[in-house]
N, C-alpha and C positions, 0 to 999 in steps of 0.2 A: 862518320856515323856517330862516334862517341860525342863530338861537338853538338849534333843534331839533337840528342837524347838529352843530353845538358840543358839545349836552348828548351826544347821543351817541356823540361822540370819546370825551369825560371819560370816562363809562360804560362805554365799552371800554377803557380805557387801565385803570380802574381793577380791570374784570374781570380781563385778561391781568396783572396784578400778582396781584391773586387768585388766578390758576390756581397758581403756584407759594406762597402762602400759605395758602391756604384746606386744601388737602386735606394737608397737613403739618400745622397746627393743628387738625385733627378725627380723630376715630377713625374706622377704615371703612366700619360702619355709621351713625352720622351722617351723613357723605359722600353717604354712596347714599341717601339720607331727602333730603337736600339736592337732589341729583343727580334723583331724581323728583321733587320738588315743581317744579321747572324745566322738567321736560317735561312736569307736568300743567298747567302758566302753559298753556303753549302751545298744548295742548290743548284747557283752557275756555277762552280768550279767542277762540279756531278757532271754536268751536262755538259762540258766543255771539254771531258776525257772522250764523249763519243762525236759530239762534232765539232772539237775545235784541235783537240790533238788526232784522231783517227781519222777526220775527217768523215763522217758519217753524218747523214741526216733525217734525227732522230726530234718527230715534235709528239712524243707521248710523255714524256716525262712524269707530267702528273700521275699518269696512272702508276707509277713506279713510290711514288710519294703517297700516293694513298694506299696501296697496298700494306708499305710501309707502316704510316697513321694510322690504321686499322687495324692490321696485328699485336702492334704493339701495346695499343689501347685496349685491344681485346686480353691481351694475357694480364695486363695492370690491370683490369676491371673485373675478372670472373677468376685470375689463379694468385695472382703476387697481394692484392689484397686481400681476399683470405686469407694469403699463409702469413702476411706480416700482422696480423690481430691474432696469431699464433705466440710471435715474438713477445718478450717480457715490456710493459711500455711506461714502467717504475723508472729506467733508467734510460734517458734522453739521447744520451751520445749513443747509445747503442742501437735502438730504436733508428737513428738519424744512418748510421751507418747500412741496418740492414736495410731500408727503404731505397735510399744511392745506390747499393749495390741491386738489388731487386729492381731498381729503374733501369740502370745499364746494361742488365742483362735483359730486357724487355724491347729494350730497343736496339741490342745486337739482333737478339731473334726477329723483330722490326726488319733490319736489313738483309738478315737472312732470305727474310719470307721476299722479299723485295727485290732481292736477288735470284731467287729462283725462280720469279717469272721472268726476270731479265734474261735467265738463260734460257725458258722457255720460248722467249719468244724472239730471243736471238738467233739460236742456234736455227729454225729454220727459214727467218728473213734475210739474214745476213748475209744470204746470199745475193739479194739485192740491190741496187745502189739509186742515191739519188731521190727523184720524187717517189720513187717504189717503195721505196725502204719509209719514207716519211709518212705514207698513205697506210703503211702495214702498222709503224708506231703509234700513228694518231688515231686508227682503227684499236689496236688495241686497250689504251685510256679512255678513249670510251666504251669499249666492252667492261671494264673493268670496274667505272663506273654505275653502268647497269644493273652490272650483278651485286653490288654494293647495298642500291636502290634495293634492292630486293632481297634482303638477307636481315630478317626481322632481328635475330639477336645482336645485332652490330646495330641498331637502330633504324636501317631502310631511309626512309624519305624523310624520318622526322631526325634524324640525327642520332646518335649515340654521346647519349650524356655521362655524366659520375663519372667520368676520367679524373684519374687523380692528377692534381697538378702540381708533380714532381720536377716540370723544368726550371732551371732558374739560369742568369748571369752565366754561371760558372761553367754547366753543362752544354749550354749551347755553343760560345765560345771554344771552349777545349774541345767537340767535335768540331766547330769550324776550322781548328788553329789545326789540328789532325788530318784534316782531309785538306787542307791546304800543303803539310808538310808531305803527307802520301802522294800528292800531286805531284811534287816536284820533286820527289825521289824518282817517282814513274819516270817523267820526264826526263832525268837524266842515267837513265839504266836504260841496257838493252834493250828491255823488254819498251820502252819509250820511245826508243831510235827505230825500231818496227812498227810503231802505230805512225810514227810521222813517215817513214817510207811508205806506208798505205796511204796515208792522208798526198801526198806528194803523185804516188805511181802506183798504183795497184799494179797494172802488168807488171812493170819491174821490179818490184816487190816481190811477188810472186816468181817472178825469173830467176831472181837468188835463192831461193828456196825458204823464202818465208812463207809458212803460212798463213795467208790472208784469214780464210773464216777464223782460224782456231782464233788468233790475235783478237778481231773484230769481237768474240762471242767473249773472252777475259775482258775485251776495254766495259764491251757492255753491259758486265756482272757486276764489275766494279761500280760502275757509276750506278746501276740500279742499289747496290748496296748502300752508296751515300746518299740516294736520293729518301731510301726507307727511313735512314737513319732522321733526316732534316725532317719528313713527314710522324716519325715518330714525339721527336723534342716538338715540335709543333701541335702534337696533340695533348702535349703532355704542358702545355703552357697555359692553352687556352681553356682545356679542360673540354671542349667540343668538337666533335667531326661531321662533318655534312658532306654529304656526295657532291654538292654544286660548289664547294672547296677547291673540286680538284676537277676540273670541267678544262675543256684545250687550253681556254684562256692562262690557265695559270701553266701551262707546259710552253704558251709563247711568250708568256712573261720570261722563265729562264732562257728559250731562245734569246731574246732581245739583251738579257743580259750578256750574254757569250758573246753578240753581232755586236754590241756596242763597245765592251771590252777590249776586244780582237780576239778572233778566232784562233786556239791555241793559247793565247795569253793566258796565266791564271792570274799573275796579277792585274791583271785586265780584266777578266771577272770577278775580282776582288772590288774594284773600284764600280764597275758596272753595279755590281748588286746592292752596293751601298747608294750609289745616286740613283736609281730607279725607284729604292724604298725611301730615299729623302724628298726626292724631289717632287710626287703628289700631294705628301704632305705640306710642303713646305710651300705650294701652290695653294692652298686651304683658303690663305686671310684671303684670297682674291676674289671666292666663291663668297665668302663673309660679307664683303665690300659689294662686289655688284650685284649681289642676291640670284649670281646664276652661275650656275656650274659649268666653266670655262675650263676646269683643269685638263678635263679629258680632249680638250679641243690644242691647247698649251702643252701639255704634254710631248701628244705624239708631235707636233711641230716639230719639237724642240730635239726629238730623235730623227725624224725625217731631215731636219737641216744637220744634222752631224753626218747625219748616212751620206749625203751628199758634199759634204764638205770635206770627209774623211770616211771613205766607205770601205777602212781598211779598220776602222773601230780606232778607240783611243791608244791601245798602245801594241797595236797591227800585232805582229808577232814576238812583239818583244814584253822582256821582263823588266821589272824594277832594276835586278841586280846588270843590265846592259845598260842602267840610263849612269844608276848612283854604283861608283867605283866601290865604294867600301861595302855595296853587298853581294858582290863579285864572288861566286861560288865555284869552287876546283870541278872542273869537268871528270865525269865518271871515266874511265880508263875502257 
């Protein structure tokens, strides 16, 4: 535990040097390529605690991300910016300080708020499995989008602009590197060996006297929590929220992350969420060249022939630390 907490000083120490390096040595668009594959980490490794470790199948996601995006924006836009024109703004470091902290607590309450529909609306589908459970999630993100549409002080249909654009390098990162390490603590604790007996056996899971729902309604608080989180740092980047943001299409994009990964992998979603954000772009000059937009066609090919080639995702159930020796991690007791 103490080694963990070390590595993730280092890791922050050498983010926040990043933040003043990195986007000075990239061009803008790089940046922002960069700046989303960071918020899609966070997303597939979210969504891969409820259907890739608990096995659950869960395609709302989004709504969990905009709930998120919209709380969070809401508190930064109508209570944290008035209180920091509060603050003295003669003196910069200080100013800087209480703005970071005023963000991060905006977008804890973010996943808070993100989290309590999770367990709204866990606790009473989770009882069912399957395409049931999928039809109740993807009904839910879009309820949640509606009422969205329809909630004039948050913007409605035209958007909710003046979001202050508090994310940067450092912050999105250090939630990613976080909800990455929260992962695979989960993973190798108890409380980890119970989601993967569910995801494995429900009967027999339940035979030993796990509780099934209660487990299921924790995996999927947690992930709704990081999915606020990812939906709040992304509104706080772009500086804009729109309801067709978060529409199913972006809940089967983090599926597709998780399926191409491998189900359970997070370093598998790790790698997934970075080639899904690379590789449209990076299909661009082709669209430039024959003056037609081929990527969407190139694309899913290019996912459809893995599914089929390897329809156990790239790195099936395993981690980094089973392939490479030296990141070989002591098993929890």
């Amino acid at each position: 535990m103490k080694k963990q907490i070390l590595t993730f000083l280092i890791i922050s120490i050498l983010l926040f040097l990043g933040n003043f390096i990195v986007p000075a040595m990239m061009n803008p668009y790089l940046f922002m390529i960069l700046i989303y594959c960071g918020i899609n980490i966070i997303m597939g490794v979210s969504l891969n605690i409820i259907n890739g470790i608990t096995g659950q199948f869960s395609i709302g996601h989004a709504g969990f991300m905009a709930v998120g995006g919209y709380v969070s924006a809401a508190i930064s836009f109508y209570v944290l910016m008035p209180l920091l024109s509060l603050f003295p703004s003669d003196n910069t470091i200080l100013s800087l300080f209480f703005q970071n902290a005023l963000f991060v607590a905006s977008l804890l309450l973010g996943g808070l708020g993100a989290a309590l529909f999770g367990y709204l609306v866990g606790l009473p589908s989770l009882h069912l499995r399957g395409d049931y459970l999928g039809i109740v999630t993807l009904g839910f993100g879009e309820i949640i989008r509606v009422i969205i549409l329809n909630l004039d002080f948050i913007g409605g249909a035209r958007g909710f602009t003046g979001i202050p654009a508090w994310s940067n390098f450092f912050w999105i990162y250090f939630f990613a590197v976080a909800v990455v390490m929260v992962s695979f603590r989960l993973l190798g604790s108890s409380h980890g060996r119970a989601l993967l007996s569910i995801r494995e056996d429900e009967i027999a899971a339940e035979s030993i006297g796990i509780p099934i729902t209660r487990y299921k309604v924790k995996a999927f608080v947690l992930s709704s929590f990081f999915a606020g989180i990812a939906g709040g740092l992304f509104a706080h980047f772009i500086g804009y929220l729109n309801p067709s943001s978060f529409t199913f299409i972006k809940s089967f994009e983090a599926i597709i992350i998780v399926v191409l990964g491998g189900m359970g992998s997070i370093s598998g979603a790790i790698v997934a969420a970075v080639i899904t954000t690379i590789l449209p772009e990076a299909l661009r000059p082709l669209q430039e060249f024959t003056r037609t937009d081929f990527r969407m066609v190139i694309y899913p090919l290019l996912l459809l022939t893995l599914m089929l080639t390897r329809p156990q995702g790239l790195f099936g159930n395993k981690e980094l630390s089973d392939v490479l020796p030296f990141l070989k991690r002591k098993k929890s007791p």
